[in-house]
N, C-alpha and C positions, 0 to 999 in steps of 0.2 A: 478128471476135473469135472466140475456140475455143471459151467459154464459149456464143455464139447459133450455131453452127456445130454446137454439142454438140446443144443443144434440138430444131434441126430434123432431126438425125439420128434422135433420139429419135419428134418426131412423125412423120418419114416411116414408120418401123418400127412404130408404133403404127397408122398405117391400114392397113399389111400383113397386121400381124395380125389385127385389129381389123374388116377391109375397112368401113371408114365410108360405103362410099357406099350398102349393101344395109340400110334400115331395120330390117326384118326381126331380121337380124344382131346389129344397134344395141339393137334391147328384147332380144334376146335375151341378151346378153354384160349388160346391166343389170341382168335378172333375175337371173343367174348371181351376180351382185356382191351384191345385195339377199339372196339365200339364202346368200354364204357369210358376210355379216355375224349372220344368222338363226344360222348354225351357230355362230359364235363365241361369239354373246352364251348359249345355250343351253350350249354344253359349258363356259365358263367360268363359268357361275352359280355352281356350289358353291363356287368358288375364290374369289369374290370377297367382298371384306369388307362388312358391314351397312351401313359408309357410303362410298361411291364417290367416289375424288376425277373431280370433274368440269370443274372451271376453275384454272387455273396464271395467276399474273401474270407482269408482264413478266422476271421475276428468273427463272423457273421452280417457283417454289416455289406450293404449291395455296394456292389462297383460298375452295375453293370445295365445295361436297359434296352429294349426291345420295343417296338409298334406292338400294338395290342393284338394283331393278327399272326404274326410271325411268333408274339409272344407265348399265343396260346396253342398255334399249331403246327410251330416246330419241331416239338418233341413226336405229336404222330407222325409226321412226314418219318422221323428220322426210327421210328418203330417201326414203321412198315418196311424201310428201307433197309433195314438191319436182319430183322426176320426171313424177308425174301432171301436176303444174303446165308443167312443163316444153315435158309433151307437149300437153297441153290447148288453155294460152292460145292458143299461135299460131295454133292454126286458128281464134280468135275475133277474134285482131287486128286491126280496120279495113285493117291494111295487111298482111292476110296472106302476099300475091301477092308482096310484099317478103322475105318470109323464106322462100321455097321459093328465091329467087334462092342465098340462103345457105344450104340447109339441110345441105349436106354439114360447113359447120364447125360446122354449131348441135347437127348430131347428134354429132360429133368434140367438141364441148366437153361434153356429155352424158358422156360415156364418162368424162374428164378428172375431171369432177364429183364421179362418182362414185369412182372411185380417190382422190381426195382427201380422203374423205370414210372411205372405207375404211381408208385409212393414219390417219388419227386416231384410226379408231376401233383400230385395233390398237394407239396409243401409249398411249391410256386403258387398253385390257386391262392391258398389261405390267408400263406403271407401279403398279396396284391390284393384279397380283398379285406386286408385291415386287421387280422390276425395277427398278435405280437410275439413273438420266441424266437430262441437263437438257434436260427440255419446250424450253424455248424453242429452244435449237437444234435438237434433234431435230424441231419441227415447222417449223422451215424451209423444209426442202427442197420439203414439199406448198404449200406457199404460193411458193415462189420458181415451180417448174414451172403452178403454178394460173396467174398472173398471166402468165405467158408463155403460154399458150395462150390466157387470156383477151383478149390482144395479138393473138390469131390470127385470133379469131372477133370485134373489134370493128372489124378492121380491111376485111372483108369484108359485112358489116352493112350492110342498105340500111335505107332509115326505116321503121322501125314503132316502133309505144308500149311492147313490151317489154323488148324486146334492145337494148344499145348507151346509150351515152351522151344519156340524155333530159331534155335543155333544153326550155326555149318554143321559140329562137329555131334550134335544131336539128332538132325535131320538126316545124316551121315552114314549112321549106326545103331542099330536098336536097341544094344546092350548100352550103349551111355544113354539113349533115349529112353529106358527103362527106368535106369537108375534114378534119371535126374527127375522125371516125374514121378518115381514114388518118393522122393526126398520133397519134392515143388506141394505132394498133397500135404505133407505137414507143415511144412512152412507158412502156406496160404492160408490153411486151417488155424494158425496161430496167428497170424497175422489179423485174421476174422476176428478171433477172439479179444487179441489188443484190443482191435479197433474198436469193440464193444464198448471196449473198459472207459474207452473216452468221454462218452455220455457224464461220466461222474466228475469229470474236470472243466466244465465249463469252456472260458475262453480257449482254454489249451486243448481240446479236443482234439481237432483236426491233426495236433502232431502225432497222435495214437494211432492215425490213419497213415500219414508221410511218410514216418521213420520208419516204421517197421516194415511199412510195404520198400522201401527204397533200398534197405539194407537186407531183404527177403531178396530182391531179383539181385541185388548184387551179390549175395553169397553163393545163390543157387548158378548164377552165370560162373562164378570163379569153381566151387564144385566142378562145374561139369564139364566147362576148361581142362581143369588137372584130372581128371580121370578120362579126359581126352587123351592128355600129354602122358596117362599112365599105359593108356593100351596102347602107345606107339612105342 
């Protein structure tokens, strides 16, 4: 397909840049992210109005509003707070030794993370300071490319309690844990791509994102269910 042929042109060129495999590098380029979020919410403060829109429903239109200060520095509070986590838990993992097997895509999904994160936050600036278009499409695209990367790094996943798809009967056993995450990276990979497709449908977008994701974790849940119920 030109659409999954796109994406991993996209990722290969993103480790180039990026070189995921030098840790170092990895906090480095996240700090970098972290402070230009820092800059933005700082030089657009005067700009912004007393009350911040902060949540858009599925139509695009806001439902939602925030203080000007919560407005603009919530979202870093909640990056630093995630990143920490990010980096933290694994080294406490029981099954740590399992995520160093992955940790080039766990640090490659890190990066992802935060650029997603990024791009929202730049959609919230724009639209608060007077900028017109429809949220729901426009945030699209960071959720279509999220979920395909997040199809990158579940499909490489070996067992621990953090990362990946965490059943009983997954957590359980590494052969249904195998399974169900190299089944979880296609799924999510399409799921990505749906979710692209939305961009072309206006007010209906957002269901490009819903359905498919809803009926992704519910197939792969029932999957790995019965191929539970097969090896007993």
């Amino acid at each position: 397909m030109i659409a999954d042929l796109l994406l991993k042109s996209i990722m290969i060129y993103l480790k180039k840049i990026i070189i995921i495999k030098n840790m170092k590098k990895i906090q480095f380029f996240n700090i970098l992210i972290f402070f230009a979020v820092l800059f933005v919410a700082f030089y657009f403060y005067p700009l912004m109005p007393d009350q911040v829109a902060s949540h858009w429903n599925s139509a695009g239109e806001v439902d939602g509003y925030m203080s000007k200060f919560w407005g603009l520095f919530i979202l870093p509070i909640i990056m630093i707070i995630t990143n920490i986590s990010l980096f933290v838990v694994p080294k406490i993992d029981p099954n740590k030794e399992n995520i160093e097997k992955f940790k080039e895509s766990f640090n490659e999904f890190i990066v992802i993370f935060n650029v997603f994160f990024l791009y929202i936050y730049f959609l919230t600036i724009m639209w608060n300071i007077g900028k017109e278009f429809n949220m729901s499409v426009a945030i699209i695209p960071a959720f279509g490319f999220f979920f395909y990367f997040l199809g990158n790094l579940i499909g490489k996943a070996k067992r621990n309690y953090m990362i990946g798809i965490r059943l009983p009967w997954t957590l359980d056993n590494d052969d249904n844990w195998n399974k169900t995450h190299k089944k979880g990276e296609k799924v999510f990979k399409i799921i990505g791509i749906i979710t692209l497709m939305g961009i072309f449908f206006g007010e209906y977008a957002m269901w490009f994102l819903f359905l498919p994701l809803i009926i992704g974790i519910t197939y792969l849940t029932l999957y790995s269910y019965l191929e539970f119920k097969k090896e007993k």
